[in-house]
N, C-alpha and C positions, 0 to 999 in steps of 0.2 A: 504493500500500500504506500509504500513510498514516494510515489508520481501522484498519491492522490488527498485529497485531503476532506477529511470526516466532521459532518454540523449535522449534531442529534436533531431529529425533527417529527414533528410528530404533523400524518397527512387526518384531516376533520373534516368533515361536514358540517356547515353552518348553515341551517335554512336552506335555498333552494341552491347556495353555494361549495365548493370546496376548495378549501388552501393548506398552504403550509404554513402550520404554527413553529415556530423558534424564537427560544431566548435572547434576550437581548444579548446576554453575553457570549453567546456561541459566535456572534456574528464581530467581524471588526470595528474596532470604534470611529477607522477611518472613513467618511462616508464614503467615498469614491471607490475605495476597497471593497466595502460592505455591499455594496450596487451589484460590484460585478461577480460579488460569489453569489448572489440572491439569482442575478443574472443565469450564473452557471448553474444553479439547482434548477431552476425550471428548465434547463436548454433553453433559452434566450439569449439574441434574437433567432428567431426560424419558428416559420408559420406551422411547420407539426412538433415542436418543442420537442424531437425524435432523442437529443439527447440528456434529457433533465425529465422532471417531474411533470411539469404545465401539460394541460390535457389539451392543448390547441383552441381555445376556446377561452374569451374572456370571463367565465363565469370559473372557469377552476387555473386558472390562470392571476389567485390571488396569496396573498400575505399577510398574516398576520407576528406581530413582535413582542414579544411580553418579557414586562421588564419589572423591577422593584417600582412603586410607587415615588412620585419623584412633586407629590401636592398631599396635603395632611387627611385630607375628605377621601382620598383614594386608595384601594386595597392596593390593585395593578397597574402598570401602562401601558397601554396598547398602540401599537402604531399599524396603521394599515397601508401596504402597500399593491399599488395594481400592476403586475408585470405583463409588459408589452410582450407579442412574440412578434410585432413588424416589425420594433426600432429597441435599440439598447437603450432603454430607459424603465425607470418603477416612479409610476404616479403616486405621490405622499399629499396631493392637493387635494383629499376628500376622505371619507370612509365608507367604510359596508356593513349596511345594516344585519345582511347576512352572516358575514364573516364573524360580526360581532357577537354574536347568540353563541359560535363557540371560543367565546376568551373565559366566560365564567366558569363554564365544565373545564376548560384546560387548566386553569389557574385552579382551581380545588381537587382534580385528578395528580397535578406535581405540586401539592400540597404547598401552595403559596398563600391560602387563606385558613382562617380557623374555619372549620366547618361543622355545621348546625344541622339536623335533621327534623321534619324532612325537610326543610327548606333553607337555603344558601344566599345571601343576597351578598353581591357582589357590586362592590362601585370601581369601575371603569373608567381609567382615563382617559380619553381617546386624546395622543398627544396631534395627531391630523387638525384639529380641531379647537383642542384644549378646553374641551369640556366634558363631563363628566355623564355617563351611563350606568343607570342600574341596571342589573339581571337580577330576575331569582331565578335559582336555578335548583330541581328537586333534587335531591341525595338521597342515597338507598347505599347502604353499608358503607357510609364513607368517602361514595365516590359520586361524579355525576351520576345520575340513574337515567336511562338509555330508555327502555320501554313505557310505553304509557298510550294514551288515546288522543292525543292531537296530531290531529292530520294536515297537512301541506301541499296544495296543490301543486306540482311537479316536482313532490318529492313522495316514491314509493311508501305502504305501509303508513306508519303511525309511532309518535315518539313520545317522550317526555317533554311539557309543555312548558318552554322558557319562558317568560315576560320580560320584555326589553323596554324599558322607557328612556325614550331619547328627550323629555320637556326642558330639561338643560340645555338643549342645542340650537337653538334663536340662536341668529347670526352668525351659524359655524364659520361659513367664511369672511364673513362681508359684516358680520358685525352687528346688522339688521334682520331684522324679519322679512321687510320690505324692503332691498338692495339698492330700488330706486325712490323711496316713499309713496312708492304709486301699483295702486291692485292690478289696476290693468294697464298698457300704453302702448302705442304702434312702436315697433321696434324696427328700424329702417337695417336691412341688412343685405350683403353685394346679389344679390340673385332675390331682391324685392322687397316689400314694407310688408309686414304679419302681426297683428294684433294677440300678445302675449301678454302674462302675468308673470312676474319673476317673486317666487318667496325663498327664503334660505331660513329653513330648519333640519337639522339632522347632516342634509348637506343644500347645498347651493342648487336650485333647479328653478326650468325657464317652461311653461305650461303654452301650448299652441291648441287649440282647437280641431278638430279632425277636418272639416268642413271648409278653414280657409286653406289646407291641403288639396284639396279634390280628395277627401279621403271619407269613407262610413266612418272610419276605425274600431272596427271589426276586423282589419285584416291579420294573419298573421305573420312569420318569420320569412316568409317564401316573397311573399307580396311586396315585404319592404327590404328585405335585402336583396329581393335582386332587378330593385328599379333603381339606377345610379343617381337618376337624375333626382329622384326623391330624397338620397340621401345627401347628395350632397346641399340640397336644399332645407335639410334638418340638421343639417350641420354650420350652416353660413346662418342659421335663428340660433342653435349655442355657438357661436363663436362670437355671433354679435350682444348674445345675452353676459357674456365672459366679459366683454368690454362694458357694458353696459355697468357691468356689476364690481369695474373695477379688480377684475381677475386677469385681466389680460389687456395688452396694448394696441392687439387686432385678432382679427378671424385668420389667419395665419398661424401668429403666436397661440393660440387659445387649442387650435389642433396639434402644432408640432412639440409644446409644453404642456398643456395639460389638457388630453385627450377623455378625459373621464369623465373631471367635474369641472364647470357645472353640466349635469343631468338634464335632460329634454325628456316630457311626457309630449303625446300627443294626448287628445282628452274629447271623449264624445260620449252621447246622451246614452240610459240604457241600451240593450238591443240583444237579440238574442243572437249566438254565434258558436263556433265550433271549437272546443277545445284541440290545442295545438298536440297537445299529449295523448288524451285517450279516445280523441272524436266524439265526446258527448255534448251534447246542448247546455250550455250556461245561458241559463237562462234571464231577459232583461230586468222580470221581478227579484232576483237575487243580487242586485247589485244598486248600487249608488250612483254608476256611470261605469264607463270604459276608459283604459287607457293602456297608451302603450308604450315603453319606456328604453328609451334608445340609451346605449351606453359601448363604448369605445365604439361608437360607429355603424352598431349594427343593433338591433330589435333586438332586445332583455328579453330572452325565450321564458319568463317569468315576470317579476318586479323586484327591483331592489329594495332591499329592505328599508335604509335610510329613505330612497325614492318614497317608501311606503309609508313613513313617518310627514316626510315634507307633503307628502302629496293627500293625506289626510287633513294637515294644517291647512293648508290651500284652500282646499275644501271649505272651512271652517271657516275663512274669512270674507265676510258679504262681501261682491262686485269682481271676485276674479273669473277668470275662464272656468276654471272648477266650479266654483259655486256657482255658475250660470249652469251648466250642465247635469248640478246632480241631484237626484232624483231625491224626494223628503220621506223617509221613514220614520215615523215617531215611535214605531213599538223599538226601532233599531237604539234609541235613545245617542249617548256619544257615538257609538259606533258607524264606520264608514269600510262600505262593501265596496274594495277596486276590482273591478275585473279584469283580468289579465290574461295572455295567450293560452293559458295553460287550465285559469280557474279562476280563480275567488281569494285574495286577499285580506284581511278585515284589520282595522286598526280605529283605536278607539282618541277624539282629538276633540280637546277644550283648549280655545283660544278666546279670551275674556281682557277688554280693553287693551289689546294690540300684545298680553303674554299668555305664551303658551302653557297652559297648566297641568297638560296627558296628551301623550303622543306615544303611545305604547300600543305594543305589537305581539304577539306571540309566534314562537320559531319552536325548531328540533335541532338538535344537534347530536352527532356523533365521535367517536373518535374510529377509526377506520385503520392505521398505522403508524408507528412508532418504531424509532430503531435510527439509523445514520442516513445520512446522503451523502456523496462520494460526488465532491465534483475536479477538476484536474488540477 
């Protein structure tokens, strides 16, 4: 093993995601070092990550980093990172709502918290961000407990049911709720003007409407990744929402440096349509609206999790595109039904004189393998 070199790591399932969790101290302190062995564990760059971990696919093609707490209110630190397999780079400019569901099983499984039965709560420090997420997270002899009855649409089976509250995360990036002080505004972008709503909680994202697309938005993964001209048209509305929001200097920059976040939904009225996963009817009565959530470039074959949290809040605030689109449940009471390629996401969101007071979510999480990576 002498030509190779050994970073303990443990592969998880986080919600509809999977990454590579490692300690912070396995990894170098140097950043530019630390990139390119993170690099080399997924086989990054190359579009089938043939030599690394990365499943060629931006959804398991993530990182997570845990580290001792480094603020008084926090157990862990969590860094997320999104590794490219186009370009030699890991995006630190946001988080994953996903990935996040498993930092609390990993942190109580390598006994980094006192642990309480049955239930663990966990505060989270998302250093991306710098703010702070609770888990509870169940325990069953000690350790994360794995089995249970909550189910995840495009995720197999049924698990033990996490609660993530992201209500700490107003203005992750941007500082605001509202990035521009404004619900809704025409956003002038190189390939045309689109009437968007820009909110940042959990992470930064820019809300488009289906219909000033030419879109139902019902469509699924097929439909929009392989019309060019669409995407690149859902891309020049975040690159200009990235400017808009003071994350970036242009729609150029906004792509070739931070390709993730901010997040673009598209967003349209109930409707009934076809799951992307098992082909059954999702039905319009079972949801709050549609939407669909673009992320490095291509249709979120699911919804992000943090997308899940911002995009509940949105909801939640009279005059944006959201709240013009979703449909009024009262027996649903906080609760908010997204629908998504695959199913049915639900997050529950009180936003009361411009703060957020619940923006919580429930996930599954697994741990899958443990043991070394061997990169050169």
């Amino acid at each position: 093993m002498s030509e190779q070199k050994r970073i303990p790591c443990v592969i998880a399932r986080g919600g509809t995601s999977k990454g590579m969790y490692i300690k912070k101290n396995h990894l170098p302190s140097d950043p530019a070092q630390r990139d390119a062995d993170i690099l080399a564990v997924f086989g990054s760059p190359d579009i089938r990550q043939i030599d690394g971990l990365g499943g060629a696919d931006p959804l398991t093609s993530k990182l997570a980093i845990i580290g001792p707490p480094t603020r008084p209110d926090a157990d862990v630190d969590y860094t997320f990172g999104q590794v490219s397999f186009k370009a030699p780079m890991v995006d630190y400019s946001g988080n994953c709502g996903n990935i996040s569901a498993g930092v609390g099983p990993f942190a109580i499984d390598e006994g980094l918290v006192k642990v309480t039965e049955p239930v663990t709560t966990v505060r989270i420090h998302n250093t991306n961000t710098g703010k702070l997420l609770i888990a509870e997270v169940p325990v069953k002899g000690g350790y994360a407990a794995v089995n249970g009855d909550c189910a995840i649409d495009g995720v197999p089976g049924t698990g033990a049911k996490i609660m993530l509250d992201f209500a700490d995360t107003k203005g992750s990036a941007t500082g605001k709720l509202l990035p521009t002080g404004k619900v809704k505004e025409v956003l002038k972008t190189s390939l045309g003007d689109f009437e968007v709503s820009m909110v940042d909680c959990a992470n930064a994202m820019v809300f488009v409407k289906a219909e000033s697309l030419g879109l139902k938005g019902t469509e699924g993964p097929k439909e929009f990744d392989g019309d060019k001209a669409l995407l690149d048209k859902l891309e020049a509305i975040r690159g200009a929402a990235a400017v808009a929001m003071g994350l970036a200097a242009s729609e150029a920059e906004a792509l070739a440096k931070a390709p993730a976040f901010p997040m673009l939904a598209v967003v349209s009225p109930p409707a009934d349509y076809q799951s992307y996963s098992t082909g059954q009817t999702v039905k319009a009565d079972s949801v709050s609206f549609v939407a669909r959530n673009m992320f490095m470039q291509v249709l979120h074959k699911t919804y992000a999790g943090t997308g899940t949290c911002c995009t509940g809040v949105a909801a939640s605030i009279p005059g944006t595109v959201v709240a013009e689109v979703k449909a009024e449940h009262p027996a649903w009471g906080n609760g908010i039904n997204i629908g998504h390629p695959c199913g049915v996401i639900g997050v529950e969101a009180v936003v009361e004189n411009g703060e957020v007071k619940r923006a919580a979510f429930s996930r599954t999480a697994r741990r899958i393998m443990e043991g070394s990576v061997f990169i050169r």
